[in-house]
Backbone as a printed PyTorch tensor [residue, N CA C, xyz], in Angstrom:
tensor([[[  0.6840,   5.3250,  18.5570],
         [  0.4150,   6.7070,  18.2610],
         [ -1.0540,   6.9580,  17.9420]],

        [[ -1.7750,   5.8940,  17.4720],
         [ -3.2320,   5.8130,  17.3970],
         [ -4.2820,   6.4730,  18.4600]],

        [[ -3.6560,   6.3560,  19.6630],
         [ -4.2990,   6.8860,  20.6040],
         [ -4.1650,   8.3300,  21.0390]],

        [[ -3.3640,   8.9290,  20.5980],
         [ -3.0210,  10.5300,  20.5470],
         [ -3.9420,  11.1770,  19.9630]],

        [[ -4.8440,  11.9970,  20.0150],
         [ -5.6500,  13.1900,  19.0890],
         [ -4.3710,  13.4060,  18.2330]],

        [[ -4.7150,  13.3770,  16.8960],
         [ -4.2270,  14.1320,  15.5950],
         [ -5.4040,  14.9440,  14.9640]],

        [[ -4.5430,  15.9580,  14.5640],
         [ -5.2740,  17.1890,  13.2130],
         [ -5.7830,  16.1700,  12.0450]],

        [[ -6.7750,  16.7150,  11.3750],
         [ -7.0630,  16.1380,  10.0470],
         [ -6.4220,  15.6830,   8.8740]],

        [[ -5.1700,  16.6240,   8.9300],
         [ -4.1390,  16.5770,   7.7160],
         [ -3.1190,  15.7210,   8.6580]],

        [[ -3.0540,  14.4420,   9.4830],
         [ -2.1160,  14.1090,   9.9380],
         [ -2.1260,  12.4780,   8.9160]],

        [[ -1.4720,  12.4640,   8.3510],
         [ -1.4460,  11.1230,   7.5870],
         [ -0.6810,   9.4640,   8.3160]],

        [[ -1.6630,   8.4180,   8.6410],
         [ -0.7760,   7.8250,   9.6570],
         [ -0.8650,   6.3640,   8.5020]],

        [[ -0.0320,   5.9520,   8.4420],
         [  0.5610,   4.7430,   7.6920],
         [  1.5640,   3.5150,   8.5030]],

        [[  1.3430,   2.3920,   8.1570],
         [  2.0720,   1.5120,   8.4490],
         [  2.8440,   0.6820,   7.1310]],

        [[  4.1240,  -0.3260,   7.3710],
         [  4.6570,  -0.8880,   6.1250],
         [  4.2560,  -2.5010,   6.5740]],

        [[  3.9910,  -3.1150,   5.7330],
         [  3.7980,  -4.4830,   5.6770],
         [  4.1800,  -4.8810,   4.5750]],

        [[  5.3620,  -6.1300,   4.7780],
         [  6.2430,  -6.4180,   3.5320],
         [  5.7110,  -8.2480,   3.1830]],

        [[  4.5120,  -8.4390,   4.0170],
         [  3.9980, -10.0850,   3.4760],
         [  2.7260, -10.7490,   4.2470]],

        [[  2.0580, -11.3040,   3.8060],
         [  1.3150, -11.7270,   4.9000],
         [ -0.3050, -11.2660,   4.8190]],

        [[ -0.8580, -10.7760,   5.9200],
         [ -2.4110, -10.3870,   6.7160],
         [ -2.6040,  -9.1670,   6.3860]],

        [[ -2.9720,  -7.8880,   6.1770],
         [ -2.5850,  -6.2810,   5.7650],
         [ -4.2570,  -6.1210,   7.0000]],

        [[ -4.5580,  -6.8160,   8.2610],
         [ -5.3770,  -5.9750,   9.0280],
         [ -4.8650,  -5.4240,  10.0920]],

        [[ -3.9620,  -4.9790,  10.2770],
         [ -3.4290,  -4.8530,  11.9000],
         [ -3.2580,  -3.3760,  12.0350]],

        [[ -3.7330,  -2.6160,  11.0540],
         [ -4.2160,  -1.0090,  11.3450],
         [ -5.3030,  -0.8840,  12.4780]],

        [[ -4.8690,  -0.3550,  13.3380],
         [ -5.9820,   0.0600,  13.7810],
         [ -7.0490,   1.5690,  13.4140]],

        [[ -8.0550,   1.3870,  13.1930],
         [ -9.4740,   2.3000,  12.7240],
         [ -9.1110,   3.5740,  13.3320]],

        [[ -9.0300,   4.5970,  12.9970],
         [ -8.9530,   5.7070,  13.4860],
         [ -9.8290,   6.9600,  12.4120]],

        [[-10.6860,   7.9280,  13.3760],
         [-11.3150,   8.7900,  12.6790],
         [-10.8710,  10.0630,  11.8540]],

        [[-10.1160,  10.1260,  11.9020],
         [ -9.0630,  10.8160,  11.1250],
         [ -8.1970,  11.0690,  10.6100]],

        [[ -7.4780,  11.9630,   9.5360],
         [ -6.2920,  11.6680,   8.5940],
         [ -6.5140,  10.4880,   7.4450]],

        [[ -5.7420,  10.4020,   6.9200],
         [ -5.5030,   9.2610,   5.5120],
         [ -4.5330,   8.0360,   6.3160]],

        [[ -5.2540,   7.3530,   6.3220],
         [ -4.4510,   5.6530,   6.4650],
         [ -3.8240,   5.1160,   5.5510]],

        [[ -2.7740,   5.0490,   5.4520],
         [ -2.0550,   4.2630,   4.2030],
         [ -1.0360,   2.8120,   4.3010]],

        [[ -0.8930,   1.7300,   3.6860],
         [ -0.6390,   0.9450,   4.2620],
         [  1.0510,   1.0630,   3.0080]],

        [[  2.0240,   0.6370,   3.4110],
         [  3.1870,   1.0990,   2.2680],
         [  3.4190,  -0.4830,   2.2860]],

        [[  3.3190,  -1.4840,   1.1350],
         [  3.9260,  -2.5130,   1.1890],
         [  5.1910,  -2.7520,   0.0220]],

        [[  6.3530,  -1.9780,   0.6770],
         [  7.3590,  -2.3210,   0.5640],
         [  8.3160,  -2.4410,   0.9760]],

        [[  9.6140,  -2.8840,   1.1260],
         [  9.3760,  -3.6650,   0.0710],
         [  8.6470,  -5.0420,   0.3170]],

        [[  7.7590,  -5.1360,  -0.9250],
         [  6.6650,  -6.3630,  -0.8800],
         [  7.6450,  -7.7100,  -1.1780]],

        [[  7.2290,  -8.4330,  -0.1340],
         [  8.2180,  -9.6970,  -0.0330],
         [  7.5770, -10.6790,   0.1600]],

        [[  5.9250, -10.7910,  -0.1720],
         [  5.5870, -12.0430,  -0.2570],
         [  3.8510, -11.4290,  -0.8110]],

        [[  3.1670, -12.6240,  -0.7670],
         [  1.9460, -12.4720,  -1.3050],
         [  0.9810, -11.2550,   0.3550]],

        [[  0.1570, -10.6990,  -0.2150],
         [ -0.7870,  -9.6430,   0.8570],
         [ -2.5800, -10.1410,   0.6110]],

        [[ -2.8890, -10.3960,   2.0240],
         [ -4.1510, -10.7340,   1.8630],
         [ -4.8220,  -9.4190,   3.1670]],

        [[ -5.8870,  -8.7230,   2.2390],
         [ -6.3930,  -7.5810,   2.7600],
         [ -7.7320,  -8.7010,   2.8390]],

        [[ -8.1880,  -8.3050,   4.5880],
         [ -9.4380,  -8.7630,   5.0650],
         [-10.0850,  -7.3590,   5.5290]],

        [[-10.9080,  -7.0360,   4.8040],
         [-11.1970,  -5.6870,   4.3700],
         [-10.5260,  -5.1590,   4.5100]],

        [[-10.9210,  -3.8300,   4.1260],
         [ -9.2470,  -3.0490,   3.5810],
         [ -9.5070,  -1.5200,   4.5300]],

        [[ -9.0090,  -1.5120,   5.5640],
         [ -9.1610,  -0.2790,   6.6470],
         [ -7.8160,   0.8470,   5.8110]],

        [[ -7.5890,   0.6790,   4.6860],
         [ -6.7380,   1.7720,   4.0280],
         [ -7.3910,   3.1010,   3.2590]],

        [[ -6.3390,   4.4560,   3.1180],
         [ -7.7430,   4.7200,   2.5520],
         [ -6.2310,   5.3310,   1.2240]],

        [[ -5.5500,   4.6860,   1.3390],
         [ -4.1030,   4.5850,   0.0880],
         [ -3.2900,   3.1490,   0.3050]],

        [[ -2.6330,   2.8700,  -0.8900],
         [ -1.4130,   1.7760,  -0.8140],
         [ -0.4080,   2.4240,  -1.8890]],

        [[  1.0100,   1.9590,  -1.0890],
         [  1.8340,   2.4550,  -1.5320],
         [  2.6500,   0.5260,  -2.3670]],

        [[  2.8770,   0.7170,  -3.1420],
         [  3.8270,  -0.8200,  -3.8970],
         [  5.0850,  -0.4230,  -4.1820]],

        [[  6.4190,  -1.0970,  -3.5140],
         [  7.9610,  -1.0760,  -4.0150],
         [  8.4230,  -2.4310,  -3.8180]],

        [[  9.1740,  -1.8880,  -4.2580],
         [ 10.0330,  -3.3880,  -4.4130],
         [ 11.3250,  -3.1250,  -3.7260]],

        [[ 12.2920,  -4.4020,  -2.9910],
         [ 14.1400,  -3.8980,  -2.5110],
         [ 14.2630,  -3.4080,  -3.0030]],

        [[ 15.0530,  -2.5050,  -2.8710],
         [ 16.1890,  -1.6750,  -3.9370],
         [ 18.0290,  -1.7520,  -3.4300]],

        [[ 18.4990,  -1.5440,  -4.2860],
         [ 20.1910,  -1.7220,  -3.6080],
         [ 20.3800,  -2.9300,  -3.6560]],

        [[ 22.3320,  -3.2080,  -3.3870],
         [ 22.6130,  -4.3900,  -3.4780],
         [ 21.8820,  -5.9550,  -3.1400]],

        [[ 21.8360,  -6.4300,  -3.5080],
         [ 21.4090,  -7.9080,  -3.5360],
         [ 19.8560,  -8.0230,  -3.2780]],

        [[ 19.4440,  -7.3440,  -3.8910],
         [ 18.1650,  -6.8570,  -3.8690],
         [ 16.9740,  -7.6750,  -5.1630]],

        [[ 18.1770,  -7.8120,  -6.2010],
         [ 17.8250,  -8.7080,  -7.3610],
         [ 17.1150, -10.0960,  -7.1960]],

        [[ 17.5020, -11.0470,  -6.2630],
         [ 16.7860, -12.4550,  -5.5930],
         [ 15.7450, -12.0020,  -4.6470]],

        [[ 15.0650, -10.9350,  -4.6530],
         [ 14.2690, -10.7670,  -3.5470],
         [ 12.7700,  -9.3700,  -4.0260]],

        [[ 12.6100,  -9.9070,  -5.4850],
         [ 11.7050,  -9.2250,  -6.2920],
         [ 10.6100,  -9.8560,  -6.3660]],

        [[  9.5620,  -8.7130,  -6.1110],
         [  8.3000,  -9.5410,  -5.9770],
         [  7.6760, -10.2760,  -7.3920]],

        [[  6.9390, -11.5760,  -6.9960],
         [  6.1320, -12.0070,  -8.5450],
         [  4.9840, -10.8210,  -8.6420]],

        [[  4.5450, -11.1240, -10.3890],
         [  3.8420, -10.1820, -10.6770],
         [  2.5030, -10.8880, -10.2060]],

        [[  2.2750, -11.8730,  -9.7080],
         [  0.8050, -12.3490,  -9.5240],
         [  0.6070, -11.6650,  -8.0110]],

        [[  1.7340, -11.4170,  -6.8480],
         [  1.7680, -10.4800,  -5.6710],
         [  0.8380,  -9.5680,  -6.5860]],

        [[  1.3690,  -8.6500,  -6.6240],
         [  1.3800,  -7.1560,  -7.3080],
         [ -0.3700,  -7.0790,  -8.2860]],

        [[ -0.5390,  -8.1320,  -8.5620],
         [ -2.0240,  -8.4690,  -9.5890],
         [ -2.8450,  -8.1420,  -8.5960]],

        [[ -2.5920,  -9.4090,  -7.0940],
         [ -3.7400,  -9.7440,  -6.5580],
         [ -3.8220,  -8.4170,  -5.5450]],

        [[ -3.3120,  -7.2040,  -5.0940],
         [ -2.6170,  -6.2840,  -4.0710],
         [ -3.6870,  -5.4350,  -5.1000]],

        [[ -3.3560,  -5.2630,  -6.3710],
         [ -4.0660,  -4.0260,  -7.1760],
         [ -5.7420,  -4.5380,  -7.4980]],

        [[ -5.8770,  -5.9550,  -7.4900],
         [ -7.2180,  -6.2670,  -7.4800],
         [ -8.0000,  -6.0690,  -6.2580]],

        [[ -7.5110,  -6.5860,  -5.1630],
         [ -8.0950,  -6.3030,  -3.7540],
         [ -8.1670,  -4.9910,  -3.3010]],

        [[ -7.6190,  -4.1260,  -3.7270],
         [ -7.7080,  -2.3420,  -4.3820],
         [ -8.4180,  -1.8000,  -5.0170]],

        [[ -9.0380,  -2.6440,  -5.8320],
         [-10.0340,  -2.2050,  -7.0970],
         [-11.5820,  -2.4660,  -6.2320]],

        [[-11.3950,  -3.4210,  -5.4140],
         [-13.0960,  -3.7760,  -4.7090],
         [-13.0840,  -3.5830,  -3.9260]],

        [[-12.3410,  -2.6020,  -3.3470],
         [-11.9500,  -1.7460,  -2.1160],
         [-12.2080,  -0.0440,  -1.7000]],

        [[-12.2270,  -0.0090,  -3.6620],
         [-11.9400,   1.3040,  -4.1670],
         [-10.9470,   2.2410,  -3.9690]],

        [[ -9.4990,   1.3640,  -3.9700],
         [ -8.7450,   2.2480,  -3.1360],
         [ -7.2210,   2.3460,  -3.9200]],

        [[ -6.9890,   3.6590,  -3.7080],
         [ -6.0980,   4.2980,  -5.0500],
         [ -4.6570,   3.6160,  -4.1000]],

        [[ -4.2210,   3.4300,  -5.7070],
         [ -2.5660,   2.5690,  -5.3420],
         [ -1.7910,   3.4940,  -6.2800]],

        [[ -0.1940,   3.5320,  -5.4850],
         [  0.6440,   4.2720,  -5.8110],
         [  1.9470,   3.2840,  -6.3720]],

        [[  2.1450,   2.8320,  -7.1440],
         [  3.4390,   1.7860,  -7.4270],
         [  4.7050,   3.0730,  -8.0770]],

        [[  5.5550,   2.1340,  -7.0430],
         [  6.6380,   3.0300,  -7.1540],
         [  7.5780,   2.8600,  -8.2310]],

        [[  7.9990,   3.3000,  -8.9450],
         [  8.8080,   2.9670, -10.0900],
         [  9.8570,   2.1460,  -9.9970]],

        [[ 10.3310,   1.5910,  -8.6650],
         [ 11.2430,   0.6320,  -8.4960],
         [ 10.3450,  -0.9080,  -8.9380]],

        [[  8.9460,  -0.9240,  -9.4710],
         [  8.1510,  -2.0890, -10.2260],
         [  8.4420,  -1.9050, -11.1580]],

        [[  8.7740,  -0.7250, -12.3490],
         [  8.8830,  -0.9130, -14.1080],
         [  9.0780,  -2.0800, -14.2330]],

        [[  9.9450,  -2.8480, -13.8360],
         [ 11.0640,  -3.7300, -14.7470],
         [ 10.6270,  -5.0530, -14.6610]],

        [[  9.3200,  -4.8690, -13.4800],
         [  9.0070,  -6.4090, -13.1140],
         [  7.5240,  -6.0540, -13.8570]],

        [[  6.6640,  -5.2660, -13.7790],
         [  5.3360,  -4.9510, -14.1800],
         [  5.5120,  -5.2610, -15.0660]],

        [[  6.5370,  -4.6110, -16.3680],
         [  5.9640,  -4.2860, -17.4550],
         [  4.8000,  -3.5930, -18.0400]],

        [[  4.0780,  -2.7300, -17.7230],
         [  3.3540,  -2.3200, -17.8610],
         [  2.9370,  -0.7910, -17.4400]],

        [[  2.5010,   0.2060, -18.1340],
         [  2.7690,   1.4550, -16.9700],
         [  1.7630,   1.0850, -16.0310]],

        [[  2.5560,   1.8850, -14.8940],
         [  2.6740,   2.4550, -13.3520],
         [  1.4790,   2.9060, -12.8720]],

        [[  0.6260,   1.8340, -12.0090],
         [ -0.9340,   2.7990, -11.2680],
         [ -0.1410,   3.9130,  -9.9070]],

        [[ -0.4720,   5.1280, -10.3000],
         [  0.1370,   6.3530,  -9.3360],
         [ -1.0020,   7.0060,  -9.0650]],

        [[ -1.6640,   6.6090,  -8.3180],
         [ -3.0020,   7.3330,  -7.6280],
         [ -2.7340,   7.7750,  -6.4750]],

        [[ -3.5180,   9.0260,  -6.3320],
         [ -2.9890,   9.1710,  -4.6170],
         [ -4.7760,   9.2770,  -4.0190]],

        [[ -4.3120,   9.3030,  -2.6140],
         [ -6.5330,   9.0690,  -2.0570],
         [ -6.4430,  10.6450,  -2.3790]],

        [[ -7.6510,  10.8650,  -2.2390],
         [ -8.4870,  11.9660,  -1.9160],
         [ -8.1950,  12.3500,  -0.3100]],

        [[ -8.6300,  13.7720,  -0.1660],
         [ -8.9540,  13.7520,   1.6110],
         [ -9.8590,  13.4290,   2.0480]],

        [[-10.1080,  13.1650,   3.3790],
         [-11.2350,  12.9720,   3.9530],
         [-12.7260,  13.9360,   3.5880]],

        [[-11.6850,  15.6830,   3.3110],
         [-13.3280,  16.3340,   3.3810],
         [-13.5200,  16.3910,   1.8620]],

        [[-12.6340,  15.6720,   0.8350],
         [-13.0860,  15.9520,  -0.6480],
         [-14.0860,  14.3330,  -1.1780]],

        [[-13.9810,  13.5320,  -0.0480],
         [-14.8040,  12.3250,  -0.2690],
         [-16.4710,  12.9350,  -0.3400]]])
C-alpha cells in the first residue's frame, strides 16, 4: 500500500510481535507507527523509521504463558527515548510493568 499516493492524515502502521522492527518502508507522508503487539519476544530497532509505537501484550485465553518480560518492554521504551519517539502501552501491560503506563501519542507531521 506504500506505493499508493495517500492524504497527509493517512496513518500507515505495521505489527511486529519479535525480532528486527526495520521492514517499514520510508514514506513521505502520514504518521508511521509500528504496533508491537502482542510483543512476543525481545525488538531490536535499527534506526527507528517510526514516528509512534504502540506496546500490548496477548490477551484472552491462554494468553497467561505468553507475557512479555519486563526487560522486552525496558529495552522497546529505551530505544524510544534515543529515537525520540512517543510510546503508547496499552493497559493490557499494568500487571506486568508495574509501574504507570507511558501513553504518548506522536505529534503530526505539520505540528513537528
Amino acid at each position: 500500500y506504500y506505493k499508493f499516493p495517500m492524504p497527509d492524515n493517512c496513518w500507515r502502521g505495521v505489527t511486529i510481535t519479535k525480532g528486527e522492527a526495520r521492514v517499514f518502508p520510508l514514506v513521505d507522508s502520514g504518521i508511521r507507527f509500528a504496533s508491537f503487539e502482542p510483543l512476543l519476544g525481545e525488538i531490536q530497532m535499527k534506526g527507528c523509521p517510526f514516528d509512534w509505537i504502540i506496546l500490548g501484550s496477548l490477551t484472552g485465553p491462554g494468553s497467561k504463558k505468553y507475557q512479555p518480560k519486563v526487560e522486552w518492554i525496558e529495552n522497546i521504551l529505551r530505544q524510544a527515548d534515543e529515537y525520540n519517539v512517543p510510546v503508547f502501552m496499552k493497559n493490557s501491560l499494568s500487571k506486568i510493568w508495574n509501574k504507570p503506563l507511558c501513553q504518548k501519542f506522536p505529534t503530526t507531521k505539520g505540528d513537528k
